[in-house]
Each structure stands twice: as structure tokens, then as C-alpha cells.
FIMILUM-149006 format. One record per residue (C-alpha): residue in three letters; x, y, z. Coordinates in steps of 0.25 Angstrom, whole numbers, padded with zeros to 4 digits, always signed. Layout:
N
ALAXYZ ...
//
This chain:
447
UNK+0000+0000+0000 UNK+0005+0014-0001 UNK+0002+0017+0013 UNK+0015+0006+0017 UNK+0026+0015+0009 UNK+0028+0027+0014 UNK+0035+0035+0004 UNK+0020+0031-0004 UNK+0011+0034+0005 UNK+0019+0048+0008 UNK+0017+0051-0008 UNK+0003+0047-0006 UNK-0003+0057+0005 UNK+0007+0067+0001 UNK-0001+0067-0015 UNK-0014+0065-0007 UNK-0011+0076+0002 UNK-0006+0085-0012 UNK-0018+0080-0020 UNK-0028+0084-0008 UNK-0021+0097-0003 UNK-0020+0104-0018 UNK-0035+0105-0019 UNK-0035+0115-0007 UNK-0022+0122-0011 UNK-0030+0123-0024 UNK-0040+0129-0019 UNK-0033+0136-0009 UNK-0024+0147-0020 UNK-0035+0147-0031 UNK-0048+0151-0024 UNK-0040+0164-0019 UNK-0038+0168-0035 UNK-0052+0165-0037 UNK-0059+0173-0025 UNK-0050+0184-0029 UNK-0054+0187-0043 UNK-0071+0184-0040 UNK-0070+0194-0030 UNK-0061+0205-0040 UNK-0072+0203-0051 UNK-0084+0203-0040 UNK-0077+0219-0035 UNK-0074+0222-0048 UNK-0088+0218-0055 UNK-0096+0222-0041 UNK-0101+0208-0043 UNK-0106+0199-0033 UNK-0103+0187-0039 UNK-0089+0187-0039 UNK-0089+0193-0025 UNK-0097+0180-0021 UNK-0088+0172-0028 UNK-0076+0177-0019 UNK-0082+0175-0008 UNK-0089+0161-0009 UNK-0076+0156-0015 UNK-0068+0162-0003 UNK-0077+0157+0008 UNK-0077+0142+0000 UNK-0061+0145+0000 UNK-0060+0143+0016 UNK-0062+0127+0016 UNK-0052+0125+0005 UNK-0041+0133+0012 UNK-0044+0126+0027 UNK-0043+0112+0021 UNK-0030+0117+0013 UNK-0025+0120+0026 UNK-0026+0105+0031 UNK-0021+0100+0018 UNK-0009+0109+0017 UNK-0004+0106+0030 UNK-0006+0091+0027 UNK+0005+0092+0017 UNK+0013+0099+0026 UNK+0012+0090+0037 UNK+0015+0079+0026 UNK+0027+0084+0020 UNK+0034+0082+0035 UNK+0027+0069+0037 UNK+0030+0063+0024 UNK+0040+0068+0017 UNK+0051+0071+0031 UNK+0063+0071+0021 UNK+0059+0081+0011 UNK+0055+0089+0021 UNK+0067+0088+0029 UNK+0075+0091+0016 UNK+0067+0102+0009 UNK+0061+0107+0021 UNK+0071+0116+0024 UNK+0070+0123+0010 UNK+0058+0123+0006 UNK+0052+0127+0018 UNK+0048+0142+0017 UNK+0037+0140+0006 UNK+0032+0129+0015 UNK+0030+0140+0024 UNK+0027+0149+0016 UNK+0014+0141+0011 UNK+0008+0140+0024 UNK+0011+0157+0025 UNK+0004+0159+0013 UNK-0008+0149+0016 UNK-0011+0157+0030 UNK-0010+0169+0021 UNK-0021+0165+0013 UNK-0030+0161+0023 UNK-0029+0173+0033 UNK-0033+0183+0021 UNK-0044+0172+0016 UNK-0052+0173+0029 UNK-0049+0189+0030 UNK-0055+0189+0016 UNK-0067+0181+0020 UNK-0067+0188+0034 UNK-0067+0202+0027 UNK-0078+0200+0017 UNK-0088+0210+0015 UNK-0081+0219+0026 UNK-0073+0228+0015 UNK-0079+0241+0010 UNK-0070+0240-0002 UNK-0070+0224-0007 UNK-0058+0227-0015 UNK-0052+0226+0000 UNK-0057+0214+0001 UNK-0053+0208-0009 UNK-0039+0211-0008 UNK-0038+0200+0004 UNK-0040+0191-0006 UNK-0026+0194-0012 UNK-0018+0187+0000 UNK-0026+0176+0000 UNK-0022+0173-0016 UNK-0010+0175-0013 UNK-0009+0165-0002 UNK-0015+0155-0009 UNK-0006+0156-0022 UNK+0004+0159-0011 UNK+0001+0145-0004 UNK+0001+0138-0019 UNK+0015+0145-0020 UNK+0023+0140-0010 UNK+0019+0127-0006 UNK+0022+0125-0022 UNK+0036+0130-0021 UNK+0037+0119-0011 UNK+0034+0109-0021 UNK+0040+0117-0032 UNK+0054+0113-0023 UNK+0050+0100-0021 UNK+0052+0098-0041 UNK+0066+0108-0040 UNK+0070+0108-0026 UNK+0082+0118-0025 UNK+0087+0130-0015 UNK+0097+0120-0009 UNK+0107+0113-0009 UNK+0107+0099-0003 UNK+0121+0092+0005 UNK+0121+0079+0009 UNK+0107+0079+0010 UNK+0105+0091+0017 UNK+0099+0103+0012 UNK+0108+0116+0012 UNK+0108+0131+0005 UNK+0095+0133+0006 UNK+0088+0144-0001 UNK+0073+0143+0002 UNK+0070+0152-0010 UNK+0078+0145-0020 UNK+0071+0134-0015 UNK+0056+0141-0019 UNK+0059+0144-0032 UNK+0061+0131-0039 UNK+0061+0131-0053 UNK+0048+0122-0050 UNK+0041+0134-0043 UNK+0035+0143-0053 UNK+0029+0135-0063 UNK+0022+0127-0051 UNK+0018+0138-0043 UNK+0012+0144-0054 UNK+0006+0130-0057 UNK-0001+0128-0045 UNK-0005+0143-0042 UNK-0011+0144-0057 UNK-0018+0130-0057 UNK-0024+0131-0044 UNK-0031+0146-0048 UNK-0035+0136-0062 UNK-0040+0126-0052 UNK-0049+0133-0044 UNK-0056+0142-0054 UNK-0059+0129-0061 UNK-0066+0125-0047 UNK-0073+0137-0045 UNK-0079+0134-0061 UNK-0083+0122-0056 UNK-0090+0126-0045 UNK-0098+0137-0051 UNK-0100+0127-0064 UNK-0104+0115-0055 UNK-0115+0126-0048 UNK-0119+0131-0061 UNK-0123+0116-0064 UNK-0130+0115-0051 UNK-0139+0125-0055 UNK-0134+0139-0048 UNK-0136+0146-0059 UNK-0132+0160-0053 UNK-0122+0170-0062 UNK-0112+0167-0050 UNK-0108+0154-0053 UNK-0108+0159-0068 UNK-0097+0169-0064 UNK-0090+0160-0056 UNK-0088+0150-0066 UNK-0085+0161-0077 UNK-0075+0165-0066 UNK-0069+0156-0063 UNK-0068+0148-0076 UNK-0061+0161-0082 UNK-0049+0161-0070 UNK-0048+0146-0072 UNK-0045+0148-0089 UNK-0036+0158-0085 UNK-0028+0150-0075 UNK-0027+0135-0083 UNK-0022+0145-0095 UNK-0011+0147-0085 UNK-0010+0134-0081 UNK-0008+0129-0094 UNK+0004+0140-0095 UNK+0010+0136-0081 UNK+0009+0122-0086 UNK+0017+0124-0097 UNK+0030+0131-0088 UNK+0029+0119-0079 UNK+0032+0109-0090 UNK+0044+0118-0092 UNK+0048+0116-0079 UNK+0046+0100-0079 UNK+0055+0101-0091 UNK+0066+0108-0085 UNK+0066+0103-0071 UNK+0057+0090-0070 UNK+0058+0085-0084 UNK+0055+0070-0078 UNK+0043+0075-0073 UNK+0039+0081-0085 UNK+0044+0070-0094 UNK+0036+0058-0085 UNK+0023+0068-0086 UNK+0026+0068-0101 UNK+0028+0053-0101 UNK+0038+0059-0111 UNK+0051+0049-0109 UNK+0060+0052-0121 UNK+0067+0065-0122 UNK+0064+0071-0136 UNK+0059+0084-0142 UNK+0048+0088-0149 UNK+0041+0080-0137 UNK+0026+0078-0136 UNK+0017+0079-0123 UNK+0010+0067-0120 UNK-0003+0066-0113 UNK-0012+0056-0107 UNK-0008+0042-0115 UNK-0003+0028-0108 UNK+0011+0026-0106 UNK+0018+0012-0106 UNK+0028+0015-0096 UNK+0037+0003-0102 UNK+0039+0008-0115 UNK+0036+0023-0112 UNK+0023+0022-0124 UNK+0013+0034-0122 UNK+0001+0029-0129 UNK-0014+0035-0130 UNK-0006+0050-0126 UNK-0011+0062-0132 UNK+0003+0068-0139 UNK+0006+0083-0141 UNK+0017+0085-0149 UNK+0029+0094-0144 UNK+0019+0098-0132 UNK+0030+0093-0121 UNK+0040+0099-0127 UNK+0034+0112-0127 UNK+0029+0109-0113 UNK+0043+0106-0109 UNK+0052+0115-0116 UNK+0044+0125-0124 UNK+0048+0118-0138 UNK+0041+0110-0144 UNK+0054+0104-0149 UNK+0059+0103-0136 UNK+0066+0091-0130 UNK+0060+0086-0118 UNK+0067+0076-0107 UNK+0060+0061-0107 UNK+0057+0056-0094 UNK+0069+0045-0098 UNK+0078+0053-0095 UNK+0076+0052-0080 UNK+0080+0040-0072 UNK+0067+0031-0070 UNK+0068+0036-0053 UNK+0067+0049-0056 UNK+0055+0048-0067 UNK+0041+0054-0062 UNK+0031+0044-0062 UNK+0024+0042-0076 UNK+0010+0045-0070 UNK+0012+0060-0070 UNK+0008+0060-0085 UNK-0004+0058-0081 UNK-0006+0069-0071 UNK+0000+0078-0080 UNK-0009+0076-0092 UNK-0021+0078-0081 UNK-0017+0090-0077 UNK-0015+0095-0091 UNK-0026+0089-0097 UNK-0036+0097-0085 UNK-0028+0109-0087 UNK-0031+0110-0101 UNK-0046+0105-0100 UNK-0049+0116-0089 UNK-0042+0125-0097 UNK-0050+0122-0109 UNK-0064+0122-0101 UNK-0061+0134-0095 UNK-0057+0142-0108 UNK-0071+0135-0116 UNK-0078+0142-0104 UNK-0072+0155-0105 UNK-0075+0156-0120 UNK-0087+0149-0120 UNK-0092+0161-0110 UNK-0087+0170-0119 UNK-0093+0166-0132 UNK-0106+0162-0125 UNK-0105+0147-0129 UNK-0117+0139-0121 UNK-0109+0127-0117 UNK-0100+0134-0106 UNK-0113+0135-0099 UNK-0117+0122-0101 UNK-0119+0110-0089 UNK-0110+0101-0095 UNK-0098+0112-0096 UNK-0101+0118-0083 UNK-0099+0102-0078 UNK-0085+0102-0085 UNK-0083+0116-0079 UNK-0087+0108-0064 UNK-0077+0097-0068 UNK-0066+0104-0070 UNK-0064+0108-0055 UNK-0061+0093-0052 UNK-0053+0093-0065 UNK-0045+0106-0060 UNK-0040+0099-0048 UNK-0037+0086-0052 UNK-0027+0093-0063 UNK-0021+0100-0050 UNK-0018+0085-0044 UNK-0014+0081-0055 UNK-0002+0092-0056 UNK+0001+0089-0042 UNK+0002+0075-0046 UNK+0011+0077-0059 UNK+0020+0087-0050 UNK+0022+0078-0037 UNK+0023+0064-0043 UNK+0031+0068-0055 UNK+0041+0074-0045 UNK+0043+0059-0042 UNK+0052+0055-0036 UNK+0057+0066-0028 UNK+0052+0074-0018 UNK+0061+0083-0020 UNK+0064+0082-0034 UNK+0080+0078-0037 UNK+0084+0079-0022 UNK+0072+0069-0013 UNK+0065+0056-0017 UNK+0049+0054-0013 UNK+0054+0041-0008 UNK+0066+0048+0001 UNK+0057+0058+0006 UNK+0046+0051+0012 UNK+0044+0047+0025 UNK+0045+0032+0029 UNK+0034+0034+0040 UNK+0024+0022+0041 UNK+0012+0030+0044 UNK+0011+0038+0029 UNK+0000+0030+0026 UNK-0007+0032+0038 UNK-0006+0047+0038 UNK-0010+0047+0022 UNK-0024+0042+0026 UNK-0026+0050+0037 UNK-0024+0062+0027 UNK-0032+0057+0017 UNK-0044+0055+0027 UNK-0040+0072+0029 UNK-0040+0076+0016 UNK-0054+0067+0014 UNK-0060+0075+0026 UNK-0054+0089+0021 UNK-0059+0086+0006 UNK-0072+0081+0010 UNK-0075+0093+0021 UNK-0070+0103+0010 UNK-0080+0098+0001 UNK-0091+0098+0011 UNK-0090+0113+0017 UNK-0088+0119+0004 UNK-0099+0111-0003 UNK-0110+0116+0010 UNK-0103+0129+0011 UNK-0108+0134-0004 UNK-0120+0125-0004 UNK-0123+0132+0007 UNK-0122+0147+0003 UNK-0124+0147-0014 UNK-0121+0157-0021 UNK-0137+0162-0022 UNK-0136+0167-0006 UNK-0123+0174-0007 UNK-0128+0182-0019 UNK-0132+0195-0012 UNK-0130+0206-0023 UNK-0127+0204-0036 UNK-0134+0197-0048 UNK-0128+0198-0062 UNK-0124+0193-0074 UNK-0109+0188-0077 UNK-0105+0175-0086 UNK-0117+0165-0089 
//
């Protein structure tokens, strides 16, 4: 069973863990972005609507941000508990964004409950809505630093290592890996995409349900608008980080690529079936010269084959698949969402219709399960360091008995936490609809 190895079981709770925890933290730096520019446009506009967007979406923001808290500190906690070496070896040099993090979490929160504290009792709600500002900023802030850490974690550096102790260091060397910026802005960008894409679906799904009332209309307008904008930029971040893979973690892009040879002119390969004996991709969709763009910016570009690499060092060929999932939701969101925008504009009938506000609904599970999958793609294609070049998975792990103890004992948390999330945001709005908040204004707005 899994549960008897440790180093197993420790990879296990701590993807569980990951997997869980990255809904929240979604959540947690796009809502921000989002309540922000309903409430600019509602001061703007003088429009009610916006202004109640703001605020429903702020009061609804509380539940995420208190489980995130729980989830957050479980990683934490688990870093020590199951993975003592890394800690004991990077600790001392990655430490301040560790830090940092938690700063910029506490940041967020204390303005979040001055801004829902304070609502209504400003003469000017341009004051108001300037609290608003710092709690973005914590939020991206959060996103930021926790993934410098793991940014560290694909280039370490900011030290020097003597004998097997860490020495010279230089904790902001250390920060600003070559791996920081395009995953930074990964992470930032995709989590804004994320979350407008669930916003979509909410005012989509209630659409469906009957509440025909312009407020839904605008927030799915809304909110369909910021999530075109930000896949667009996704899709553009993307496109830097092959770069990256290429220059600095060319295994990990060639095992995402199933590409083994090293040639130029090289084709990017997706879905397909591999027989791993003979390296035969069959039933893939090719796209000449894509990886090589992808790669190097020319289409006539060498790029490295995962053969070059020694088979211990070699990512494990599942990440292909996480990788074309990720792209293949990306792309598809990106898609739906610019058919929307134009389909609005040109007035066709079909963006209005059930069956496309039912794949509107859909892609809020969609959104998500392509954040998962890019966590996947960039934690087990890091295999098999923990610290890539330097620490092994398997020399990192603790060699405790009770992993697979502990790992149930979270999973019967994160059950609890997802379950009860669910619960009191389901009867908070059920609760309190749109219809009894509206007090003022009635108007027109997208249809």
C-alpha cells in the first residue's frame, strides 16, 4: 500500500494537500481583482448593480479566506513534518518569502474586514473604495511570495553549498530565480482568469434557474469580459514559460512533449498514446514546428529530446497529459469566452441561449481542473528533485511510520472544510437573493 512507504505516502498528502489548498488560494488573489472593478464601474455608472456585486462578492469572499487560513497553515506545518531535510537545507535561504507570505495574508485580511466593516459609512465611496486597493495587493501579494518559494525550489541559487552545508547566503539572489517571473505571473494571471470564469458560471447557472433579473446579465457580461481578457494573457505568459522549460528544465519540457529525439523543425505533440518501449506516439494531433516556436521562437529551432538525459533524472511521461489538459481548457475557455463577447456585440441569439449558458456553467469546473493540472505538470515534472539538481524527493522525506496516519487524518479535514464551504455559501445566497438587496436602482445593461 502507499501508506507503508514513507517517501510515498509524503508525496501523497503533500499533492493532496496542493491540490486542495490551491482552490482557496485561487480564490483567495482573484476575488479581490474582481470586487474592485464591480465597485469602480457601480461609482462610475452610479449603478446599483455593480455596487451590489462588490458587495455580495465581498461578503461571500469571508468563507474562502478563513478556510484558506487552515489550508495554508497545513502546508506549513507539513513542510516540517514531511520533508525535515529540505527544510533543514533551504530553510535558512528561502525563508523571508516564507515569511513574507504569511505578512502579506494578514495584510489582506485586516483591510477586507475594515472594507466590509466600513460599508456605507463614507460620505465619498471613492473613499471606500480605496480600502479595496491593499486587499488586491495582499492577495497578489500572498500568490507572489509563496511562489517565489516554489519558483526556488525548479533554480535554486543565492548560495553556495560546502560539504553539504549551505553557506554565502543571499536571501534575495535566492528570490529571483530565473523561475520567478514567468511563474509568478502565471499564477497571478491564471488565478484572475479562474475566478472571473467562476463568477460566469454563477451568474450563468442562476440565469438557467430562472432569476431573470439584469443583475445576473451584467455580471455575466462582466465577468465574461475580464476572464477573455486574462486567458488572452495567459496564453502570452504560456508562451514565456515554454522559453523558460527550454533554457533551464529542458527535460521537463521534452517529457511534457513526449519529444525524445533532439531535431529542429520539431512539432508539438498532443494527446496521442505512447508505447514507451519504442517511443511511438500514435492517435496524436501534430502541429508542425509548434514546439520549436514554443521552445526557441523559431520555427526551425533545435530542440533538446528527453534522451539526452540520464533515465533518473527523466520526468515521468504522465505529465504530457496534464500539460495538453491545461492547454486544451485554456484554449477552449479562451474560445467560449471571445464567441460570448462577440456574440453580444453582434447581437447573435445563441449566447443567450440554455444550452450555452450551460457550457458558460461548465467552465468553472473546467477552470479549476486546468489550474490542477499545471500544478501537476510543474510539481511532478520536477521529479525527481525537491530541490532540483541539489535534493532528491526520496532523500528529502522523512522516514516516519505515521505519514499514512497523518495523511487520512487531513483528508478527513479538507473533507470537512470543502464540505462546510460549500454548505454556508450555498445558504448564505440562498438566503439573501439578489431581488431583496435590490433597493435603488433598475436599469438596462447587456441582455
Amino acid at each position: 500500500m502507499i501508506f507503508d512507504d514513507p517517501v510515498a505516502a509524503s508525496r501523497f498528502l503533500t499533492i493532496i494537500t496542493l491540490s486542495f489548498h490551491i482552490i482557496y488560494a485561487t480564490i483567495g488573489v482573484g476575488v479581490p481583482l474582481l470586487i474592485m472593478i464591480a465597485q469602480w464601474i457601480g461609482i462610475k455608472r452610479n449603478d446599483e448593480h455593480y455596487l451590489l456585486m462588490a458587495r455580495r462578492w465581498s461578503k461571500g469572499f469571508i468563507v474562502p479566506v478563513a478556510v484558506g487560513v487552515v489550508t495554508g497553515t497545513a502546508i506549513g506545518l507539513q513542510l516540517s513534518l514531511l520533508w525535515p531535510s529540505f527544510m533543514e537545507l533551504a530553510g535558512n535561504v528561502i525563508a523571508l518569502p516564507l515569511f513574507m507570505e504569511t505578512f502579506a495574508f494578514f495584510f489582506e485580511a485586516i483591510f477586507l474586514g475594515i472594507y466590509l466593516y466600513t460599508w456605507d459609512r463614507f460620505d465619498n465611496p471613492k473613499k471606500h473604495f480605496l480600502l479595496l486597493i491593499p486587499v488586491a495587493i495582499g492577495g497578489a501579494m500572498s500568490a507572489f511570495f509563496i511562489t517565489i518559494v516554489n519558483s526556488f525550489m525548479n533554480s535554486p541559487q543565492g548560495f553556495d553549498l560546502v560539504n553539504g552545508q549551505i553557506v554565502n547566503v543571499n536571501p534575495l539572489a535566492a528570490m529571483f530565480t530565473p523561475a520567478m517571473p514567468t511563474k509568478v505571473t502565471h499564477v497571478i494571471v491564471t488565478a484572475y482568469m479562474t475566478i472571473a470564469f467562476l463568477m460566469a458560471a454563477i451568474a450563468a447557472f442562476r440565469l438557467l434557474k430562472g432569476s431573470n433579473h439584469v443583475y445576473h446579465k451584467k455580471a455575466l457580461y462582466l465577468t465574461m469580459k475580464i476572464g477573455l481578457i486574462f486567458s488572452i494573457a495567459t496564453a502570452i505568459i504560456g508562451d514565456f514559460s515554454g522559453k523558460y522549460l527550454a533554457a533551464y528544465q529542458p527535460e521537463k519540457l521534452a517529457a511534457a512533449e513526449w519529444h525524445f529525439e533532439t531535431e529542429g523543425a520539431a512539432p508539438l505533440l498532443m494527446w496521442g498514446l505512447l508505447d514507451e518501449d519504442t517511443q511511438e506516439v500514435s492517435y496524436a494531433l501534430k502541429v508542425p514546428y509548434a514546439l520549436s516556436i514554443l521552445a526557441h521562437g523559431d520555427p526551425m529551432a533545435e530542440v533538446i529530446g528527453l534522451n539526452e538525459f540520464p533515465k533518473e533524472v527523466q520526468p515521468p511521461l504522465i505529465i504530457h497529459y496534464y500539460f495538453d489538459s491545461m492547454v486544451s481548457i485554456g484554449v477552449f475557455m479562451m474560445g467560449l469566452a471571445l464567441l460570448y463577447w462577440f456574440g453580444i456585440r453582434m447581437g447573435w441569439a445563441f449566447v443567450k441561449s440554455k444550452w450555452f449558458r450551460w457550457i458558460i456553467v461548465l467552465g468553472a469546473p473546467l477552470s479549476f481542473l486546468a489550474i490542477e493540472f499545471g500544478w501537476w505538470m510543474a510539481e511532478v515534472g520536477r521529479y525527481p528533485w525537491i530541490l532540483r539538481g541539489l535534493l532528491t524527493i526520496q532523500d528529502a522525506a522523512t522516514t516516519s511510520e505515521y505519514v499514512g496516519i497523518i495523511s487520512i487524518l487531513f483528508i478527513l479535514l479538507y473533507f470537512v472544510l470543502g464540505v462546510g464551504t460549500v454548505v454556508v455559501l450555498r445558504r448564505m445566497f440562498k438566503n439573501n437573493p439578489i431581488e431583496k438587496d435590490i433597493t435603488k436602482y433598475e436599469g438596462g445593461g447587456p441582455s
